[in-house]
C-alpha positions as CSV (number, residue, x, y, z in Angstrom):
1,X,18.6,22.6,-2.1
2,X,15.1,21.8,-1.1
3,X,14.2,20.6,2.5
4,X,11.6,17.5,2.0
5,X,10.1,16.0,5.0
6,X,8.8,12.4,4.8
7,X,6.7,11.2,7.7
8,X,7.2,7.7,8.1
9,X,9.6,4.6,8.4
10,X,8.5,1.5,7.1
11,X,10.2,0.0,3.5
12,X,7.8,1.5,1.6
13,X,9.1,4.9,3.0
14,X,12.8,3.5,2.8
15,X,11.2,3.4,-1.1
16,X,10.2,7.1,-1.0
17,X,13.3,8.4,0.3
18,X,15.9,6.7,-1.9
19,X,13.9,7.8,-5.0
20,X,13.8,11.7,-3.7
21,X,17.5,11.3,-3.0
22,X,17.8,10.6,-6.9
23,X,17.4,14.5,-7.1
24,X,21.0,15.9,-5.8
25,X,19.0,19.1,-4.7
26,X,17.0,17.4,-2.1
27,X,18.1,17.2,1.3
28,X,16.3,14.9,3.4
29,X,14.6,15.2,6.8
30,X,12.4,12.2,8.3
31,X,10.0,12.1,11.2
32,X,9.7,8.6,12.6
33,X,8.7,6.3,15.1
34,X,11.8,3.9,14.9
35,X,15.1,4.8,13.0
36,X,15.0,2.9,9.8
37,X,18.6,2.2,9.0
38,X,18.0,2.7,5.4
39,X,16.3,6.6,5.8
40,X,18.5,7.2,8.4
41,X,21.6,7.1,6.1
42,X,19.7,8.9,3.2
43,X,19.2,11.8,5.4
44,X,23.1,11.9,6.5
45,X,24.1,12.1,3.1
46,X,21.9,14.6,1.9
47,X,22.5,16.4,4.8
48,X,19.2,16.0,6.7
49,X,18.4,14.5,9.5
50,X,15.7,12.1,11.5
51,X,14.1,12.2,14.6
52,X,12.3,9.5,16.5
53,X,8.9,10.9,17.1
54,X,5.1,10.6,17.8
55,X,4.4,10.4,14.2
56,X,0.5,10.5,14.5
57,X,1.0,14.2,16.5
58,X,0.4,16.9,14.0
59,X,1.9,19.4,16.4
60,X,5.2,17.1,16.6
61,X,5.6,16.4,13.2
62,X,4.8,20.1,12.6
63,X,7.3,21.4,14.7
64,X,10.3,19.5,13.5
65,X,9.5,20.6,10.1
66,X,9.3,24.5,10.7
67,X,12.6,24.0,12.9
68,X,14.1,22.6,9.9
69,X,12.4,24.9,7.4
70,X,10.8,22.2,5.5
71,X,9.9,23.2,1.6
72,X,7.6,20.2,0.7
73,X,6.6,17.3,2.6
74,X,5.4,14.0,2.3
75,X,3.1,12.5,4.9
76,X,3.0,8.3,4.5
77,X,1.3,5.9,6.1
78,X,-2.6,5.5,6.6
79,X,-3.2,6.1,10.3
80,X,-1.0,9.1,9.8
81,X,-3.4,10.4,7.3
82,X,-6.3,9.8,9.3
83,X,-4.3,11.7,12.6
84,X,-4.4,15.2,10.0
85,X,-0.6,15.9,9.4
86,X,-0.9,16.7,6.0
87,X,-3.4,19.1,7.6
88,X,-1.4,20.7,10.4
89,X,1.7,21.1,7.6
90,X,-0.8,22.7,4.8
91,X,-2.3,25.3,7.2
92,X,1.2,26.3,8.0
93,X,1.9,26.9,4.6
94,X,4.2,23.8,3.8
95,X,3.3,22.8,0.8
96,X,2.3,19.0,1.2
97,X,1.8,16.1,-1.3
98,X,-0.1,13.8,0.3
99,X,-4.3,13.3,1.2
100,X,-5.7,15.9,3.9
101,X,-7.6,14.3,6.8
102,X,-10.8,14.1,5.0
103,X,-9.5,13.4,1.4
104,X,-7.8,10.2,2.9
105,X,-11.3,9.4,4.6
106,X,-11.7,7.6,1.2
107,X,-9.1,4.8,3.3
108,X,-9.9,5.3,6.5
109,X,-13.9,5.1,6.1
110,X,-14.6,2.3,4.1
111,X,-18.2,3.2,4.4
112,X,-18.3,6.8,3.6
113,X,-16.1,6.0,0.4
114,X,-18.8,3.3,-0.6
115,X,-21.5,5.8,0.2
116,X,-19.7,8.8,-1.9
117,X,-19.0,6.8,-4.9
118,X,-22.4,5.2,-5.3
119,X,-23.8,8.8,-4.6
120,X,-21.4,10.0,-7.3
121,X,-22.4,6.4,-9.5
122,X,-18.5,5.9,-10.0
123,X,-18.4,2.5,-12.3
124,X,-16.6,-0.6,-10.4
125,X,-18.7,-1.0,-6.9
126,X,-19.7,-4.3,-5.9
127,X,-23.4,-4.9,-4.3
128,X,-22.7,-3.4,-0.8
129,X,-24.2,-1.7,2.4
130,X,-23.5,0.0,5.0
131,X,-24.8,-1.0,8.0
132,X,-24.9,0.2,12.3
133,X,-27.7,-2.7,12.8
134,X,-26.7,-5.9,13.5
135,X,-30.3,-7.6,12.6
136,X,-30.0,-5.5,9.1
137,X,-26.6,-7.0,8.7
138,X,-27.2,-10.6,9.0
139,X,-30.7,-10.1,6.8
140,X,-28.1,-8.7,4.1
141,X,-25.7,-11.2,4.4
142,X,-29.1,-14.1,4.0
143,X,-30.0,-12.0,0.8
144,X,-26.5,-12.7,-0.5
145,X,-26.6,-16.3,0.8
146,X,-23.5,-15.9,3.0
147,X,-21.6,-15.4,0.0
148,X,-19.6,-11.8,1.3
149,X,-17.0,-9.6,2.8
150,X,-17.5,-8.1,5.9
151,X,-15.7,-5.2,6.3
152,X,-14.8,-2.9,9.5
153,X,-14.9,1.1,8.2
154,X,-12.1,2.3,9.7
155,X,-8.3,1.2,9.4
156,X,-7.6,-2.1,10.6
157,X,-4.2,-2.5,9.2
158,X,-5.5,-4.5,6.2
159,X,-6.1,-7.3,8.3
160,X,-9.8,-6.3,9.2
161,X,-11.4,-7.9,5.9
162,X,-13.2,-11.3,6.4
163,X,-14.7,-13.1,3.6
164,X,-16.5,-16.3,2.7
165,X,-14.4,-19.3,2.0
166,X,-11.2,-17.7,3.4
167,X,-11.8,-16.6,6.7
168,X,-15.9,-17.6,7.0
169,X,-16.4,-21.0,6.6
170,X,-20.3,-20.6,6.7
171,X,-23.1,-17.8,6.8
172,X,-22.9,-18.0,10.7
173,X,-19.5,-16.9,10.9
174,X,-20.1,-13.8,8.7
175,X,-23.2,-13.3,11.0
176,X,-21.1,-14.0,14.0
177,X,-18.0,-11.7,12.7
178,X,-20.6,-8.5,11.7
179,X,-22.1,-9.0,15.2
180,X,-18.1,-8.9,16.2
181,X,-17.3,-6.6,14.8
182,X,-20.6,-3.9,16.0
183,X,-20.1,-4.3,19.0
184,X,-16.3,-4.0,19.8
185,X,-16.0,-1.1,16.9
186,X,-12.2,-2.7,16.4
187,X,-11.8,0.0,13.6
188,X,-12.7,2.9,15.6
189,X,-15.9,3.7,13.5
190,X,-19.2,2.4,14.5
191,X,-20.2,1.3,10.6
192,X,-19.3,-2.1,9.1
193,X,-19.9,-2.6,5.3
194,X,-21.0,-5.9,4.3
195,X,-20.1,-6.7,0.3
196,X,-21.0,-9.5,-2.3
197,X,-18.1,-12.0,-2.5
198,X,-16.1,-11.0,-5.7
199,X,-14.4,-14.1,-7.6
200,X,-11.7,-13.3,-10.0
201,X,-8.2,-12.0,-9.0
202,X,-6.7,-8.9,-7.5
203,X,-4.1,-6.1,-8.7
204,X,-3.7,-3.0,-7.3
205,X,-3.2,0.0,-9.1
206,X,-1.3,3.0,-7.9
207,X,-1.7,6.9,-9.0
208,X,-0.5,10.2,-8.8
209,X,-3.3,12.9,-8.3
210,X,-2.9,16.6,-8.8
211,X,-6.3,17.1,-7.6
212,X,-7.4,17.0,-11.4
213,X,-6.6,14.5,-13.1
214,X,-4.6,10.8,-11.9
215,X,-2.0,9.3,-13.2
216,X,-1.6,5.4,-13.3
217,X,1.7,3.1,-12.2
218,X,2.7,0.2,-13.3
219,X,-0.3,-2.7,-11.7
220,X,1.2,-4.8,-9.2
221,X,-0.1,-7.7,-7.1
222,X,0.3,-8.4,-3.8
223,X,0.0,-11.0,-1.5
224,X,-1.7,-10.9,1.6
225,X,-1.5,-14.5,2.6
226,X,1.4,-15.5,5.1
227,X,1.8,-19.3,3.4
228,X,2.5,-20.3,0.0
229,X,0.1,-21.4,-2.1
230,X,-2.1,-18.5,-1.0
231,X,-2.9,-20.0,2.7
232,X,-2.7,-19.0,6.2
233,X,-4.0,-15.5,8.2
234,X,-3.7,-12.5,6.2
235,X,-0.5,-10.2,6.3
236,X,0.4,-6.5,6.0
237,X,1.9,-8.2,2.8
238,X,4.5,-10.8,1.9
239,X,6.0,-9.9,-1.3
240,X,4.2,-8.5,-4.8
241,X,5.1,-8.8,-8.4
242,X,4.9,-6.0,-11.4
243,X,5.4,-7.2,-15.3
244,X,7.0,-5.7,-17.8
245,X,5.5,-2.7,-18.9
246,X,1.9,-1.3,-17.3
247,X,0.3,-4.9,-17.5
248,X,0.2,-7.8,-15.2
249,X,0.3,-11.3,-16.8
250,X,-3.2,-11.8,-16.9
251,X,-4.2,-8.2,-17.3
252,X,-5.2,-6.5,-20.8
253,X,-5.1,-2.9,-21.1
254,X,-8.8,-2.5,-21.3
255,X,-8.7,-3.8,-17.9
256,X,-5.8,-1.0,-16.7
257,X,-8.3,2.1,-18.5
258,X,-11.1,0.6,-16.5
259,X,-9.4,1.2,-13.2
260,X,-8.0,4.3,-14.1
261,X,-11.7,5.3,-15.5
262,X,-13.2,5.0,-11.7
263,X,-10.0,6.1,-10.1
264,X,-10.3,9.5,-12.2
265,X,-14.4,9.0,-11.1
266,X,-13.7,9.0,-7.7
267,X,-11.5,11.8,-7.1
268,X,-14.1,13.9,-9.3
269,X,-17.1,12.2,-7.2
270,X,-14.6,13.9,-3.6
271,X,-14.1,17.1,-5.8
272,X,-18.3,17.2,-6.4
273,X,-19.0,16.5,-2.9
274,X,-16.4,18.8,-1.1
275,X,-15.6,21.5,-3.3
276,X,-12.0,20.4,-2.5
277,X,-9.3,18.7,-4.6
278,X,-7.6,15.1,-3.7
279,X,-3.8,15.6,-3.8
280,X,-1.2,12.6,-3.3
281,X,-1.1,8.9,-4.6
282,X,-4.1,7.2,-4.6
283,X,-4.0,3.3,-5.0
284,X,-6.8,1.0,-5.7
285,X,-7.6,-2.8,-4.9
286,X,-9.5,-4.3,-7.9
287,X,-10.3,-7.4,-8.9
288,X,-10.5,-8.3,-12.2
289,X,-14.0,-10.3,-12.2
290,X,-16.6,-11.9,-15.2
291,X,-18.2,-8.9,-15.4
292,X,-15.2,-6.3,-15.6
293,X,-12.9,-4.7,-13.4
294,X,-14.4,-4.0,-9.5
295,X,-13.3,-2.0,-7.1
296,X,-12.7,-3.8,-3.8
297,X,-11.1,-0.5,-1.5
298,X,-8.5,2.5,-1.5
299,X,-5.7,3.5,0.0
300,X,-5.2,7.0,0.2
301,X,-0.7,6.6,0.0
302,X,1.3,4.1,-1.4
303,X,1.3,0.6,-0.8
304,X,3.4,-1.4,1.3
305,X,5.0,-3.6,-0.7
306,X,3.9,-1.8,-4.2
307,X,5.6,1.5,-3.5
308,X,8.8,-0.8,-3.9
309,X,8.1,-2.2,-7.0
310,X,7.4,0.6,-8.8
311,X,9.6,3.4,-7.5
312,X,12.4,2.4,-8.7
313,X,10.9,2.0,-12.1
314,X,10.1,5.4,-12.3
315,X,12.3,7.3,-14.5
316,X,11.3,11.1,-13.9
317,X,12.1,13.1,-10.7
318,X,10.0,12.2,-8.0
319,X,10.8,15.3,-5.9
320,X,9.6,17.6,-8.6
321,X,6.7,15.3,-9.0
322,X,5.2,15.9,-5.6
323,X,6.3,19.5,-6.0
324,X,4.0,19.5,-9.2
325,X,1.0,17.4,-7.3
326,X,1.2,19.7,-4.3
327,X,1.0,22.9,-6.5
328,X,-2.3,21.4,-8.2
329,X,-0.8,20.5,-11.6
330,X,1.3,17.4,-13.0
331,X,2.9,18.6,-16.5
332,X,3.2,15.0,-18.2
333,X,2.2,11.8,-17.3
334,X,5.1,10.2,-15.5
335,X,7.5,7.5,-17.2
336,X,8.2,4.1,-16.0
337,X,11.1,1.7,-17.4
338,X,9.8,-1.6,-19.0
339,X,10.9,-3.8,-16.5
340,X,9.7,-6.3,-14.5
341,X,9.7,-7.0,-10.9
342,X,9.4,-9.3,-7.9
343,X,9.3,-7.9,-4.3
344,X,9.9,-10.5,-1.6
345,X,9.4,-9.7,2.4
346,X,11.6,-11.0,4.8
347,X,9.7,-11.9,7.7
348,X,10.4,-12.6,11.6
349,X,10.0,-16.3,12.9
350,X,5.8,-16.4,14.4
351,X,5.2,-13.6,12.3
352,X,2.3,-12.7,12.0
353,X,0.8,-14.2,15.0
354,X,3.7,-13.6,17.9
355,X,6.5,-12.1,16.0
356,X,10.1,-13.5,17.6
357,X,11.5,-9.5,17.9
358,X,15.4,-8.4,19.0
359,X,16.8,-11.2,16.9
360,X,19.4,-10.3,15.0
361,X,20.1,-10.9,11.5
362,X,23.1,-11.9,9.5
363,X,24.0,-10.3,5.7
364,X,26.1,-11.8,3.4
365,X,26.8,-8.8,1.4
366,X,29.0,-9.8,-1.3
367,X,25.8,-12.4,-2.2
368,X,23.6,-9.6,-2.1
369,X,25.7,-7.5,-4.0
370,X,26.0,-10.1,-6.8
371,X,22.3,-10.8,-6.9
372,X,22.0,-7.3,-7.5
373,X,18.5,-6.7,-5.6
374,X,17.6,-3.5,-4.5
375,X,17.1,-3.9,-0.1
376,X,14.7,-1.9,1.5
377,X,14.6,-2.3,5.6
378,X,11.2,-2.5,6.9
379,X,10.5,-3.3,11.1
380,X,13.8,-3.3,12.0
381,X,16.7,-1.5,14.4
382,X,20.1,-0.9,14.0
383,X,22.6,-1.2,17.5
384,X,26.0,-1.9,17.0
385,X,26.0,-2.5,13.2
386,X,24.1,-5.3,13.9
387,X,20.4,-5.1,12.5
388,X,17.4,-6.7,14.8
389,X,14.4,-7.4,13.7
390,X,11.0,-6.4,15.8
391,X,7.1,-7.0,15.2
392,X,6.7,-6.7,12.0
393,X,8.2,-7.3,8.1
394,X,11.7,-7.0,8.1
395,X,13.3,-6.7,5.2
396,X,12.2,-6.6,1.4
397,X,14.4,-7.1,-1.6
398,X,13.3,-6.4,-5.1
399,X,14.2,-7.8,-8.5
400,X,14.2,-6.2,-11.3
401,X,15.2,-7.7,-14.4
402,X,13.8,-8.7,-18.1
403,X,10.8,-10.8,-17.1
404,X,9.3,-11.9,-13.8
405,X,10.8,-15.1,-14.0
406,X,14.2,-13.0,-13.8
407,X,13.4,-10.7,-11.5
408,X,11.7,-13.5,-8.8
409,X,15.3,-15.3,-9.5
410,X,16.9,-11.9,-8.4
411,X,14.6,-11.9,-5.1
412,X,15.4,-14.9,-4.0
413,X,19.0,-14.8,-4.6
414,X,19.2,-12.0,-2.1
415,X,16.2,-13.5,0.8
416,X,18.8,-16.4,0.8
417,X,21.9,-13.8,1.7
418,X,20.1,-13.2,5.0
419,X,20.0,-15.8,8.4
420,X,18.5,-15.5,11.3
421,X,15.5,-16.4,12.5
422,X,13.1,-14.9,9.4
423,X,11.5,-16.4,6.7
424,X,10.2,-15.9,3.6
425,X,7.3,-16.9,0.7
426,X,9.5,-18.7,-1.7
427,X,6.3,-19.2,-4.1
428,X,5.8,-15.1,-5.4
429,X,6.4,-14.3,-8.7
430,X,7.4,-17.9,-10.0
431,X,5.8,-19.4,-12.9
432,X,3.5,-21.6,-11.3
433,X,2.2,-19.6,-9.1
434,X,1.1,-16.6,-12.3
435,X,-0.3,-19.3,-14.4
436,X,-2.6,-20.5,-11.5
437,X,-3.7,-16.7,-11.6
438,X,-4.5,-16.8,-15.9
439,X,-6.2,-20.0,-15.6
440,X,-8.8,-18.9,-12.6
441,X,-9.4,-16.2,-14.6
442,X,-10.1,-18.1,-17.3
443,X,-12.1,-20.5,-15.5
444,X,-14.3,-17.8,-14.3
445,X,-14.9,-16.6,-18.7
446,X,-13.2,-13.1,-17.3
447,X,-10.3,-13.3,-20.0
């Protein structure tokens, strides 16, 4: 048996654990700030366990793991990262599969990882600066004639990103929200970056990195917008879609080597300026544009919703692939079935102004059965068999099937086996809603 630690307890780590639990030789321990019903039963069966933790406290998470004589361990989300567990585990001599503190700075400095990679001239970087000046700021944002992202440099949740047309109606708001955002430092960091606005359309683009080399997943996209129709505040992420095979709909593959091209850049660009390897997933934001593929930002871990549509895809054994990544070397690129797949969040009522929390939700289980969606629990508790849901997304379910049509069929099947006071975007992964994506692209000349 092998004692795995994952740090964590969203969906995306519900994800994680049910894929390590594939391997029958893995026992499962989880360090988390609520108990996700979903990891919570994983580690019963394997014969782990959970504990309800600080899990930003290196010395906490560290000392559940050496009283459980943890083997390998997997650090999750981003502020997590950025707190240095993966640190405090490595210099105990756990061997660890995710980022160190300052090899997941490429997330949670948005400016540093701008600064390395043009340093580094990794392909894929929009115009940019970086800027601690508000008048410098605002003179940028007139030389790009308001036409930009502002960006806070440190982790914001992915809800920190402004840009023209979306969230700035005019070049006085971006003025306005840089000035915002320099003097409150919302992110932590004292450095905003302000980028050219980048027309085209998003995917991201997960990766497996042994500290040599990366290794693409399927491209997924995600959507950030809470309405349908792409409208509304942004969201940790309302549902995401993955086509058959490696491609999106509107992808080619020359597109997919582009991003893995600056993905493999960047990791040399760290390896150059550190002397130190980046080990763990890596996943990109890029937008596929006029002039090629961009990078927009990383994450330095898996995304939330994207872990869940490619994880189950994967058909080799996860455990002894972050066994591989945290002894330096991957032995063959990973294999992912040719399915497709539509993720759809469940999501409290007022979500995600004023979430309605403590509600408690209803499962038809026999429907959800049928439907045969995989369910992942996200911000939720469990009291008396009955699950409630709190601040954040609550449930995902995920379709897998033939095509995406299929597979968004699957989804919604199961969202309907749920009641209580949640909702959902009906809109992701149906027809219309991917051919709007091909024909802005092609609108713009980019395929």
């Amino acid at each position: 048996m092998v004692n795995f630690l994952l740090v964590g307890n969203g969906a995306r780590e519900h994800a994680i654990a049910e894929s390590i639990c594939k391997n029958k030789k893995a026992r499962l321990f989880a360090f988390v700030s609520a108990n996700n019903p979903g990891i919570v039963r994983l580690c019963q069966e394997s014969g782990g366990k959970a504990k309800i933790g600080d899990i930003h406290s290196p010395s906490q998470v560290l000392e559940f793991a050496l009283q459980n004589g943890i083997e390998l361990a997997f650090p999750s989300p981003d502020a997590v990262l950025a707190a240095g567990v993966s640190d405090a585990l490595l210099e105990a001599g756990i061997p660890t599969a995710a980022p160190t503190k300052e090899a997941a700075r490429l997330e949670w400095d948005k400016a540093y990882c701008r600064w390395l990679l043009r340093k580094h001239k990794v392909g894929g970087l929009p115009k940019f600066e970086i800027f601690e000046e508000e008048k410098k700021a605002h003179d940028f944002i007139d030389s790009l004639e308001g036409q930009v992202a502002v960006k806070p440099s440190g982790l914001t949740g992915g809800k920190g990103v402004k840009v023209s047309g979306y969230h700035l109606k005019d070049t006085a708001e971006a003025k306005d929200y840089a000035s915002y955002l320099l003097k409150e430092k919302i992110s932590g960091l004292a450095t905003i970056v302000v980028e050219e606005k980048l027309e085209g359309e998003e995917f991201s683009l997960q990766a497996f990195s042994d500290g040599k080399k990366v290794y693409g997943m399927p491209m997924v996209q995600d959507h950030k917008r809470a309405y349908e129709g792409d409208i509304g505040p942004n969201t940790g992420g309302m549902g995401s879609y993955s086509g058959k095979g490696m491609l999106l709909p509107f992808a080619t593959t020359k597109h997919y080597n582009e991003a893995i091209r600056i993905m493999q850049q960047s990791i040399d660009a760290f390896r150059k300026e550190t002397g130190k390897p980046y080990v763990g997933v890596l996943y990109g934001g890029f937008m596929i544009t006029a002039s090629g593929v961009k990078l927009i930002e990383y994450n330095a871990r898996f995304g939330d919703p994207e872990a869940m549509n490619v994880l189950p895809l994967l058909e080799d054994d996860l455990l002894l692939l972050f066994e591989q990544m945290a002894s330096g070397k991957i032995a063959k690129k990973p294999r992912f079935k040719k399915k497709a797949t539509v993720c759809k969040y469940l999501v409290p009522e007022g979500y995600p102004a004023k979430s309605l929390t403590d509600q408690p939700l209803y499962f038809d289980l026999q429907k959800i059965k049928k439907s045969k969606a995989k369910m992942f629990y996200a911000s939720v508790y469990e009291k008396d068999g009955v699950i409630y849901t709190q601040s954040s997304r609550s449930i995902a379910f995920v379709g897998i099937a033939d095509s995406i049509s299929q597979a968004e069929r699957v989804a919604e099947a199961a969202c309907s086996a749920v009641s209580g006071k949640v909702w959902h975007r009906k809109d992701i992964g149906t027809a219309q809603l991917i051919q709007k994506r091909i024909d802005h692209l092609k609108s713009l000349g980019a395929i």
